[in-house]
C-alpha positions in Angstrom: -55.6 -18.1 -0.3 -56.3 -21.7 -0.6 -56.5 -24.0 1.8 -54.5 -26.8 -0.6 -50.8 -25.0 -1.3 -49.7 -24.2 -5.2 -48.0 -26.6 -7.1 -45.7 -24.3 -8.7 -43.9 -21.5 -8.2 -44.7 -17.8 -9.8 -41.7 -16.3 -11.1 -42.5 -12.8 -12.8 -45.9 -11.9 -11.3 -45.8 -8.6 -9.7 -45.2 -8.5 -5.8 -48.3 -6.2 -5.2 -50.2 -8.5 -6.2 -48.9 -11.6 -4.8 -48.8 -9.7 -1.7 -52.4 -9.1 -1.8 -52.9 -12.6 -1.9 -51.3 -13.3 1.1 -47.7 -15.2 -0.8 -44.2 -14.6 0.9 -41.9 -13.5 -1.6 -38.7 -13.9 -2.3 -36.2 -11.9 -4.6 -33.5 -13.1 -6.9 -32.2 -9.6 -8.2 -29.4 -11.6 -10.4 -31.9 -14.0 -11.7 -33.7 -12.5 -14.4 -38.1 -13.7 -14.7 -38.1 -16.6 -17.1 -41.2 -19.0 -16.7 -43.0 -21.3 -14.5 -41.0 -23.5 -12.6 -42.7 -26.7 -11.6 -42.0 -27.6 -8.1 -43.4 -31.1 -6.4 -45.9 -30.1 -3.9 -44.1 -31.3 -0.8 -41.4 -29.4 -1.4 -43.7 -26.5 -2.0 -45.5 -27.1 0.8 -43.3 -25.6 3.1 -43.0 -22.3 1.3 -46.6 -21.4 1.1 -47.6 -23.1 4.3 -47.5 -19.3 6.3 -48.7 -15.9 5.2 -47.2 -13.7 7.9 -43.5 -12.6 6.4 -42.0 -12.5 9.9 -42.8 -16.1 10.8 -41.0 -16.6 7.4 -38.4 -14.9 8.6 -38.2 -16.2 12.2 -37.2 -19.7 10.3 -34.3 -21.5 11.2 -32.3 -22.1 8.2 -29.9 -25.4 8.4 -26.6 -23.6 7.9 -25.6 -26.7 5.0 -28.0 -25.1 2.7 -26.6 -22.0 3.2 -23.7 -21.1 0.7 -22.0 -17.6 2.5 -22.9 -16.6 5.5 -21.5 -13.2 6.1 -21.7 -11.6 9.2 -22.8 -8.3 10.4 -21.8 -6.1 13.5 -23.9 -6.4 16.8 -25.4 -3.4 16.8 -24.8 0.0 15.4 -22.8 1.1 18.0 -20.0 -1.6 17.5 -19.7 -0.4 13.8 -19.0 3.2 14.7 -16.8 1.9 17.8 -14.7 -0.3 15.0 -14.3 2.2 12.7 -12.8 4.6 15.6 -10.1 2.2 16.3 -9.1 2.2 12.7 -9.0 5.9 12.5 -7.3 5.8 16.3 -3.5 5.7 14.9 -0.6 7.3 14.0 -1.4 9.8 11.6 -3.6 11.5 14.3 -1.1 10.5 17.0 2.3 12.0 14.7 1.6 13.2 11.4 -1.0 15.9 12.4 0.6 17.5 15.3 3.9 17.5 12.9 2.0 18.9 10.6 1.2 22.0 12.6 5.1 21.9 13.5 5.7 22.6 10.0 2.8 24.9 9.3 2.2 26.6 12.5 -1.9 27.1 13.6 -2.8 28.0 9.7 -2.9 24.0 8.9 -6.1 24.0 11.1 -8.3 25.9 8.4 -7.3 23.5 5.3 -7.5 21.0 7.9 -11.2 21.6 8.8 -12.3 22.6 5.1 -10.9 19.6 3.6 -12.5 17.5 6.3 -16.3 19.2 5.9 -16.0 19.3 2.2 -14.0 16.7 0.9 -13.6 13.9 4.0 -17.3 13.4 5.2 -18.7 13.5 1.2 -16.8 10.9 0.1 -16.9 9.0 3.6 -21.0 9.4 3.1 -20.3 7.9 -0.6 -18.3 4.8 0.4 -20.0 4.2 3.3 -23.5 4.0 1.2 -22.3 1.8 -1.5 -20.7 -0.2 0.8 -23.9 -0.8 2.9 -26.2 -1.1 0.0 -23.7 -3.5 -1.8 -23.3 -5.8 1.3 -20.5 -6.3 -0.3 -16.8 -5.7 -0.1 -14.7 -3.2 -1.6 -13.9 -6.0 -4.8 -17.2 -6.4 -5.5 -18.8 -3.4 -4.6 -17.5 -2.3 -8.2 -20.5 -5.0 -9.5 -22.5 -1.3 -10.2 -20.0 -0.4 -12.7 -17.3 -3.2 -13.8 -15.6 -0.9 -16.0 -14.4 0.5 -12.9 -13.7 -2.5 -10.9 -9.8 -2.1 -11.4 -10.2 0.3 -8.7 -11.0 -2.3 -6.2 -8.5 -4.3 -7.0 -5.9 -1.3 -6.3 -7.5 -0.4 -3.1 -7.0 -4.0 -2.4 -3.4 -3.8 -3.4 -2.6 -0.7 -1.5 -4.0 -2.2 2.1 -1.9 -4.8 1.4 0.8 -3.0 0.9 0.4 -1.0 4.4 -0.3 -4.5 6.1 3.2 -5.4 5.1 5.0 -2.9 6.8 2.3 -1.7 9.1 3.1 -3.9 12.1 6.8 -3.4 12.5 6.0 -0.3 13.9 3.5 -2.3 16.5 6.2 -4.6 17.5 8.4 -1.2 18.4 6.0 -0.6 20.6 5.7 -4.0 22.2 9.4 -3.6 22.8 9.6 -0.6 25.0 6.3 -2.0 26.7 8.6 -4.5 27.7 11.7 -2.0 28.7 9.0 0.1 30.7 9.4 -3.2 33.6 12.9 -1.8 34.7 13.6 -0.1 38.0 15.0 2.6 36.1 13.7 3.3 32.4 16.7 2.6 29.9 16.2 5.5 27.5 16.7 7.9 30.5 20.7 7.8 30.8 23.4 7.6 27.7 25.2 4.3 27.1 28.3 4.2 28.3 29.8 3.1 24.9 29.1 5.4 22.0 30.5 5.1 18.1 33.0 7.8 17.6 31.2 9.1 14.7 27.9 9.8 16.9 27.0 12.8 18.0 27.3 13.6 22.1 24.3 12.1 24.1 22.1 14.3 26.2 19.5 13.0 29.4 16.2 14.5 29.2 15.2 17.5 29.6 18.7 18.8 28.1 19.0 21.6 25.8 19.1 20.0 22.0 21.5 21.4 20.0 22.4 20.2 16.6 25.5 18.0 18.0 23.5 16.4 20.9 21.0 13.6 20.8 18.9 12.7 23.2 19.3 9.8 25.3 16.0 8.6 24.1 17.3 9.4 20.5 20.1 7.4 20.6 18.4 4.3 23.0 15.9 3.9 19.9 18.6 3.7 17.1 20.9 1.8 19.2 18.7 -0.7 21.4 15.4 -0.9 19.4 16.4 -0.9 16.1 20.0 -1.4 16.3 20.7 0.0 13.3 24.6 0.9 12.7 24.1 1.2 8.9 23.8 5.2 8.3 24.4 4.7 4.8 20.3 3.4 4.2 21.5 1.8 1.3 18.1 0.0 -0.1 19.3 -3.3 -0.5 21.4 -3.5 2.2 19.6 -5.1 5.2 22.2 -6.0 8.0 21.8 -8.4 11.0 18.5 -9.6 12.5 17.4 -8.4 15.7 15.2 -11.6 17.3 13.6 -9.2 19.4 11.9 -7.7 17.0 10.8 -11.0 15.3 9.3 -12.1 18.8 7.7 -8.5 19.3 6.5 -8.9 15.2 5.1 -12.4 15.6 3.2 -11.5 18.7 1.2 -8.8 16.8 0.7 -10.9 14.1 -1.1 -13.7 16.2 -3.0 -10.9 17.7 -4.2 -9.6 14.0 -4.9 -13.1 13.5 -7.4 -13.8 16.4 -9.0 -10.5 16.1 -10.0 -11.2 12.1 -11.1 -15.1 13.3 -14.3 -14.5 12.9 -14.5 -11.2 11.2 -16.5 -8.2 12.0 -18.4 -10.5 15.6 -14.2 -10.7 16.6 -13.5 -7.6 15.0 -16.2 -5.5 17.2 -14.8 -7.3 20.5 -11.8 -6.2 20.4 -12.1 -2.9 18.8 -14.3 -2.0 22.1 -11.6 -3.1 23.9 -9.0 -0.9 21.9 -11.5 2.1 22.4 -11.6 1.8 26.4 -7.9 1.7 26.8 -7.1 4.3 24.6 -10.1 6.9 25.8 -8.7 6.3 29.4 -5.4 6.8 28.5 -5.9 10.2 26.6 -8.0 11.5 29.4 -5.4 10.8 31.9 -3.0 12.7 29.9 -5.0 15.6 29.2 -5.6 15.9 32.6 -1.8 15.6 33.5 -1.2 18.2 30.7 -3.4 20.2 31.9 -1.8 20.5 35.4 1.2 21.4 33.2 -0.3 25.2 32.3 2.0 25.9 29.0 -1.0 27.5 27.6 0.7 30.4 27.3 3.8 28.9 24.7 1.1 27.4 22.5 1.4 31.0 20.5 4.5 30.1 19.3 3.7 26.7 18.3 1.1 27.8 16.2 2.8 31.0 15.1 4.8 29.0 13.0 8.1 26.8 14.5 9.8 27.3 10.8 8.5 30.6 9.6 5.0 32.1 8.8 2.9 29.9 6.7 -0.1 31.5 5.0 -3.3 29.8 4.7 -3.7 30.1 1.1 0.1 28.0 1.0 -0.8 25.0 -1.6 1.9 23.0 -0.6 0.1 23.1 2.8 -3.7 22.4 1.1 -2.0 19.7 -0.2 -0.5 18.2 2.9 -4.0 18.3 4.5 -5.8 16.2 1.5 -3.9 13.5 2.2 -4.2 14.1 5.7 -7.6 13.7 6.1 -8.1 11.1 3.0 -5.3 8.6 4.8 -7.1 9.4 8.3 -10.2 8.0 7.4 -9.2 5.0 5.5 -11.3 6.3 2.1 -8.4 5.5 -0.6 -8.3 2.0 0.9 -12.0 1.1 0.4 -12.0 0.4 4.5 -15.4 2.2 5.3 -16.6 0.6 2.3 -15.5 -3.0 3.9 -17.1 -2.0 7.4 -20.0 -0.4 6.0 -20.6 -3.8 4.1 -21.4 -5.1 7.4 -24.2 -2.9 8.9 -27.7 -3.3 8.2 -29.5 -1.9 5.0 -31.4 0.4 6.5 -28.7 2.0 9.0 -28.6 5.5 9.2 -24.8 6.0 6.7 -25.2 9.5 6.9 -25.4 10.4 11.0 -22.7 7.8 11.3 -20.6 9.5 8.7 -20.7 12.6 10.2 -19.9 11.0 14.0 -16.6 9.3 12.3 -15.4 12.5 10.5 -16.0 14.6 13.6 -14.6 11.6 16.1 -11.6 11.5 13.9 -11.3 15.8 13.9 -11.0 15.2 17.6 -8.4 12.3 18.2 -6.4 14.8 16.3 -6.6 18.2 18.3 -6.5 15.7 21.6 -3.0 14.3 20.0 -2.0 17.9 18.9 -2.4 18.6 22.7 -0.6 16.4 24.2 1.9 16.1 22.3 2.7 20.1 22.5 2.4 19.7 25.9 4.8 17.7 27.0 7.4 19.1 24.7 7.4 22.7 25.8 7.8 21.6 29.1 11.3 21.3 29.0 12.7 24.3 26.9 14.0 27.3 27.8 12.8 29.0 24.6 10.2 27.2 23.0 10.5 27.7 19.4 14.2 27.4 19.2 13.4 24.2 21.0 11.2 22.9 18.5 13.5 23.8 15.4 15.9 21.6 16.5 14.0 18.8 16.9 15.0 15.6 15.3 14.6 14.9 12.0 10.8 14.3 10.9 10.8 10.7 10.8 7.8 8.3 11.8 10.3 6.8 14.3 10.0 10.1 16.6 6.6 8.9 17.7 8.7 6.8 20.0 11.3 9.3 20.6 9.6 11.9 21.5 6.5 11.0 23.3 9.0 8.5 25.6 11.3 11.7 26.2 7.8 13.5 27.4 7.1 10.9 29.7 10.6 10.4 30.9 10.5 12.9 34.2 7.0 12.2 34.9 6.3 11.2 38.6 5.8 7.2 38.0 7.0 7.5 34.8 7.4 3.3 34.0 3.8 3.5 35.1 2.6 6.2 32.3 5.4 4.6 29.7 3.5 1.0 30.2 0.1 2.9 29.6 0.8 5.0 26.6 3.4 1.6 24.9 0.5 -0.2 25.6 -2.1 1.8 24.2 0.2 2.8 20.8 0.9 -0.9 20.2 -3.2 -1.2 20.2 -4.1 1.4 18.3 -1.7 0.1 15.9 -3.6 -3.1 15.8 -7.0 -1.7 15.8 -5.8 0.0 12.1 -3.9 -3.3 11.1 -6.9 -5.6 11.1 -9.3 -2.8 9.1 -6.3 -3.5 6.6 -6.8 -7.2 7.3 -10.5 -7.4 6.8 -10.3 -5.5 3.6 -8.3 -8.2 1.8 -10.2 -10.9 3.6 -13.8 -9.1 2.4 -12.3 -9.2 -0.9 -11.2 -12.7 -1.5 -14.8 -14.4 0.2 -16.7 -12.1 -1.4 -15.6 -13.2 -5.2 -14.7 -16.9 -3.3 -17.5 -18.0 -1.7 -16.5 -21.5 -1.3 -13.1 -20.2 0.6 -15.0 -19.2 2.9 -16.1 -22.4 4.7 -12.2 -22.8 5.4 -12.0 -19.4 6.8 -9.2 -20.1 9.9 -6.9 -21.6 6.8 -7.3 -19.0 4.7 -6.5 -15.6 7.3 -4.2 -18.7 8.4 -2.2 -18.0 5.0 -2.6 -14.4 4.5 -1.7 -13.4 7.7 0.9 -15.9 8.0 2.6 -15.3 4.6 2.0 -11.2 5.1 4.2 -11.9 8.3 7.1 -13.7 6.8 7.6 -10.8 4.1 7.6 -8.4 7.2 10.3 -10.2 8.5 12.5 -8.5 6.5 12.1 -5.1 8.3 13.3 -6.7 11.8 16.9 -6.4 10.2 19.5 -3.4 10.8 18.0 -1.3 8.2 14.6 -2.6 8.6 13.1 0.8 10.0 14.5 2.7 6.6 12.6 -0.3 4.8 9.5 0.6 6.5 9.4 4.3 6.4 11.0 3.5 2.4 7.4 1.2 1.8 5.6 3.7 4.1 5.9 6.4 1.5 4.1 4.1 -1.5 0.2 4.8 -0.2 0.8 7.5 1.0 1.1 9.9 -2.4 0.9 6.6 -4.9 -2.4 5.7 -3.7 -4.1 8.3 -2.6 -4.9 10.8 -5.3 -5.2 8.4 -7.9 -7.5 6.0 -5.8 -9.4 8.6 -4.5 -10.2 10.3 -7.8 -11.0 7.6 -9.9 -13.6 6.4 -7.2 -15.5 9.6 -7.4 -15.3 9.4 -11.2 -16.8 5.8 -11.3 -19.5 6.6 -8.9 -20.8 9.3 -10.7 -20.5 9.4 -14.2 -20.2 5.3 -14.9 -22.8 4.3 -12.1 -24.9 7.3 -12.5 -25.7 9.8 -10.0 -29.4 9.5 -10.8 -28.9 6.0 -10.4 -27.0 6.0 -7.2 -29.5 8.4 -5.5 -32.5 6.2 -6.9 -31.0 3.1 -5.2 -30.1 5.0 -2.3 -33.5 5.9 -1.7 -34.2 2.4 -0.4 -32.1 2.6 2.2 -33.6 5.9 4.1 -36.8 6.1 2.2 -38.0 9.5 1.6 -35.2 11.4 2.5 -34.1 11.8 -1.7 -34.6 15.4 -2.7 -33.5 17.7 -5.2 -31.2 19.9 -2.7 -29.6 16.8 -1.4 -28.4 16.1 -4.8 -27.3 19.0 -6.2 -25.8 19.8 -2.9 -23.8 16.7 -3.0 -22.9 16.8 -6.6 -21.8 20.2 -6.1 -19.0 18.8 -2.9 -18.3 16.0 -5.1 -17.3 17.8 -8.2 -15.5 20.2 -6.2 -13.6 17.2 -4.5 -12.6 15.8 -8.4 -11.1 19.2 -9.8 -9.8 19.8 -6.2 -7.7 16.1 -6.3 -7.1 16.9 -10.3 -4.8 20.3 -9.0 -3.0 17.8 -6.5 -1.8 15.6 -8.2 0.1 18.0 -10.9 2.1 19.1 -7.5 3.2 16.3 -5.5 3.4 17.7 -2.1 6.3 17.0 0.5 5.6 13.6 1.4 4.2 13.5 5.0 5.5 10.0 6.2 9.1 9.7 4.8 9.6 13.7 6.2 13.3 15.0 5.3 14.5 11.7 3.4 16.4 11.8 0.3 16.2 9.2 -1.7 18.3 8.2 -4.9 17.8 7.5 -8.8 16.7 3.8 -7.5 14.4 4.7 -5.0 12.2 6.8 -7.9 12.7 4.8 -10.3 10.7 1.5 -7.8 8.6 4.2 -6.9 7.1 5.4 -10.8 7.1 1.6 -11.5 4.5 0.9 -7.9 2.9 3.8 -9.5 2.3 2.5 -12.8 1.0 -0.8 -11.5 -1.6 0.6 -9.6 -2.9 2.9 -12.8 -1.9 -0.2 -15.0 -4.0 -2.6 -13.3 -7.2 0.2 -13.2 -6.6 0.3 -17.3 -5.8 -3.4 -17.7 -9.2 -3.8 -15.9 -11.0 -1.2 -18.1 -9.4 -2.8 -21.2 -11.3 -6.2 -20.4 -14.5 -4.9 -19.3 -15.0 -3.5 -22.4 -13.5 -6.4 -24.7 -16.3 -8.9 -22.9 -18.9 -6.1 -23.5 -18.2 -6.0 -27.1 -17.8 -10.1 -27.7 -21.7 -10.2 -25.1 -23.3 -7.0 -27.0 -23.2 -5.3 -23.3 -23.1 -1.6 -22.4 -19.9 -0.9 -21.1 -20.7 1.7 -18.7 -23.6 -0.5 -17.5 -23.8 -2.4 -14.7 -23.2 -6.2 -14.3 -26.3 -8.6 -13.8 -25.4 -9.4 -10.8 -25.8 -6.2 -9.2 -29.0 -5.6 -7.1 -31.5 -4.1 -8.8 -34.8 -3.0 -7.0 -37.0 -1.8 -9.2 -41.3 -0.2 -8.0 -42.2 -3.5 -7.6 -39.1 -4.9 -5.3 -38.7 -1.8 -3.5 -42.9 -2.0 -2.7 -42.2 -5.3 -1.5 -39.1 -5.0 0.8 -41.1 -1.9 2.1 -43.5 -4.0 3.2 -42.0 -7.4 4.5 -39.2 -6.2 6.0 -39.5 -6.1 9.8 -39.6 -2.7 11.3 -35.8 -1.2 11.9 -35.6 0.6 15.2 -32.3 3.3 14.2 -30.8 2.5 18.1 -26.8 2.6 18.3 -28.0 -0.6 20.6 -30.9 -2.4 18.9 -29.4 -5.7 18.2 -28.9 -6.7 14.6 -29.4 -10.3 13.0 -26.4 -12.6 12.7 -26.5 -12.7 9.1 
């Protein structure tokens, strides 16, 4: 190299050979080579003054001449932490162990099929282009815009759930706060009852169809307060102020906790992990002193009959189970994955997530079995007359379990406390999603980042007022029943669609490559394509059955109610086609492939990949290591 530096800058020369001549390089994959670009020397100067790429690199860069700065976890082990907490919620603490209620032991085999051969695939497949993008769910679609409307309905659906998503947190704020009396309220019967209400029962009664428990009736009539049984749609009642304290609370914890994105994110989400770990292994241990081993048979016999495995209704049931679980027809381990660095090891974590997430369910399944058998006579008679399935007997059934506990304000406070957590940890994955979405396609909002989660979260918590009124919780369960059948299948389908046969499978395997170098082989990729195709005809058979709907549980719901639901329907495949529809107009004004990919998209080519190879500093794959700030 010279001793004098260049006075211009080489655009289009190959990087082997710069980097034979000692030049650090740097890549512009969305700016195509032009020409020579005269540059002044003293601004050169500085570019060409070292030859050693990690000096480069060791740079401080002023932050004004940086125009988005997007942050990335800690370390590898605050990513899979974080992504536990969102997979840490209700549909491992209620839907699955209600799903074995309804389909006895048999739901475990299309439970763990559908998690092996459908969950970690497409986890594997988010997860990659999300790390290889560094981008968001919005723009991840960049690879294939003719697909991008499929972004923007996985945007739409987790802002959907964050609407009504943390009503059911501020339930659990509320009997966190009850759990500080002498003598726990939902242990004894009011003394004034409607005359149309059914007789009240203490726990540990018999249930019978006339009799609620107390816990039962202190949930509809204290938390809730509900005294419309009509669940008329548009009727809405009183206010209950507690619930709008208990509702704002969780929304200025969602608020700090996506501050400062992922570096917030990760804090509390290790936070969220320790309580909820300890808590679960105190109850385990507590159930285990139980010994109602033996009554597990006829939990998993089947509570309403014999359920075969090959029931479709039931395969059915378990696709959504595990696709809702683990966040994939929201985009969130695309968001999170965005976040890690390029060279992390997507497929070990993949496979710890899917297997974590297989266990918070059996330990759920567990103890929630546990505790109910306790108290009946004869077990399965005792769990057919259980309340109705509703998401509200979460609060129901595990305060009833905890009710005649030795200490039992002391385990009540623990387990509130933990529920209203884990709630949170699943809300701001939700959060972060529409956040990622709107910097990533508005970089200059993001220099007013407080302002903006200021507004989202604020104006996401004023339409969630409406579900701290009398019929509030029939609103939420109402809403609750949109993603979970709406966006799903659809979502879910058309993702594996655009992935392979838009962006290319050759294609996506090729760019993959960069990211674990070497480990691209033949077997790999049929094996893959093999489990994805599978997964596309598999999703194609459930959606011509809509199964029972595993959130809403025994509702019935009128002309109106499906006639709101086909039209949320049609907007999320309207907006995919709308999408499409202008995609391919531009393409035909600009002469562009449609099914190509946009120019902005990174592109690493022999030459870039060669280079990268080389300059990038050496990744140590530690669940510790430290990663750079940006």
């Amino acid at each position: 190299m010279d001793s004098e530096p260049k006075n211009k800058v080489v655009v289009g020369v190959p990087a082997k050979t710069l980097s034979s001549q000692g030049y650090a390089i740097c890549f512009f994959p969305e700016q195509p080579p032009r020409k020579i670009v005269d540059v002044p020397a003293q601004e050169n100067e500085e570019v060409f003054k070292k030859t050693e790429v990690k000096k480069v690199e060791a740079e401080t860069i002023p932050l004004g001449n940086v125009k988005y700065i997007r942050l990335h976890w800690r370390n590898r082990i605050t990513y899979v932490i974080g992504f536990m907490a969102f997979t840490l919620s209700l549909n491992n603490a209620y839907h699955f162990p209600m799903n074995i209620y309804r389909y006895g032991g048999n739901f475990f085999i299309p439970y763990t099929v559908v998690t092996i051969f459908v969950g970690y695939p497409l986890h594997v497949l988010q997860t990659s282009m999300g790390q290889y993008s560094q981008r968001g769910v919005l723009w991840m679609w960049e690879c294939a815009p003719f697909c991008c409307g499929v972004g923007v309905a996985m945007v739409l659906a987790c802002f959907l759930v964050a609407l009504y998503h943390n009503i059911f947190a501020a339930y659990a704020l509320v009997y966190f706060a009850h759990c500080f009396h002498l003598v726990l309220p939902w242990t004894y019967c009011s003394e004034v009852e409607d005359a149309d209400a059914h007789a009240c029962a203490p726990p540990s009664w018999y249930i019978s169809q006339n009799i609620n428990l107390s816990s039962q009736e202190y949930f509809y009539n204290v938390v809730v307060d509900t005294n419309d049984k009509s669940h008329y749609l548009w009727s809405l009642g009183s206010i209950k102020w507690w619930l709008v304290l208990s509702l704002a609370f969780s929304w200025v914890v969602c608020y700090i906790a996506v501050l400062r994105s992922v570096r917030s994110i990760g804090k509390i989400c290790i936070f969220i992990i320790i309580l909820s770990y300890f808590t679960l292994l105190t109850l385990i241990i507590v159930a285990l002193q139980l010994k109602q081993f033996g009554k597990f048979s006829e939990v998993l016999s089947g509570v309403k009959g014999y359920v075969s495995w090959w029931n479709f209704e039931m395969w059915c049931v378990a696709t959504i189970q595990v696709i809702v679980e683990l966040g994939l027809c929201y985009g969130i381990p695309i968001t999170y994955a965005s976040f890690c660095h390029f060279r992390n090891n997507y497929q070990t974590d993949s496979l710890i997530l899917c297997s974590m997430n297989y266990l918070h369910s059996l330990i759920f399944f567990f103890i929630f079995f546990s505790f109910m058998v306790r108290y009946s006579c004869d077990t399965k008679d005792f769990l057919r007359r259980l309340p109705e399935n509703t998401i509200e007997m979460v609060y129901i059934m595990y305060s009833e379990a905890f009710a005649n506990l030795p200490g039992s304000q002391i385990w009540c406070m623990i387990f509130f406390l933990m529920l209203f957590f884990m709630l949170i940890g699943t809300q701001i994955a939700f959060l972060e999603a529409i956040m990622t979405a709107i910097y990533d396609n508005f970089v200059y909002l993001s220099k007013a980042r407080p302002c903006i989660n200021f507004l989202v979260c604020g104006g996401l918590a004023l339409l969630s007022v409406v579900f701290c009124f009398s019929n509030g919780l029939y609103q939420a369960v109402f809403v609750g029943s949109f993603p979970i059948w709406i966006t799903v299948l659809p979502l879910s389908i058309l993702f594996v669609v655009g992935i392979l046969f838009v962006y290319g499978l050759n294609q996506y395997f090729r760019d993959m490559n960069l990211i674990q170098k070497d480990r691209n082989n033949l077997k790999l990729k049929f094996f893959l394509f093999a489990l994805l195709a599978v997964l596309i005809f598999a999703l194609f058979i459930v959606t011509i059955v809509r199964p029972a709907n595993t959130l809403s549980g025994d509702q019935n719901y009128d002309f109106t109610h499906v006639v709101i639901m086909w039209f949320v329907y049609a907007v999320f495949i309207g907006v995919i086609i709308v999408f499409a529809f202008l995609w391919t107009m531009h393409c035909r004004v600009a002469q562009k492939q449609v099914f190509g990919s946009s120019v902005s998209w990174m592109r690493f080519y022999n030459e870039r990949s060669e280079a990268r190879g080389q300059f990038s500093y050496e990744y140590v794959p530690s669940y510790v290591w430290g990663w750079n700030s940006h």
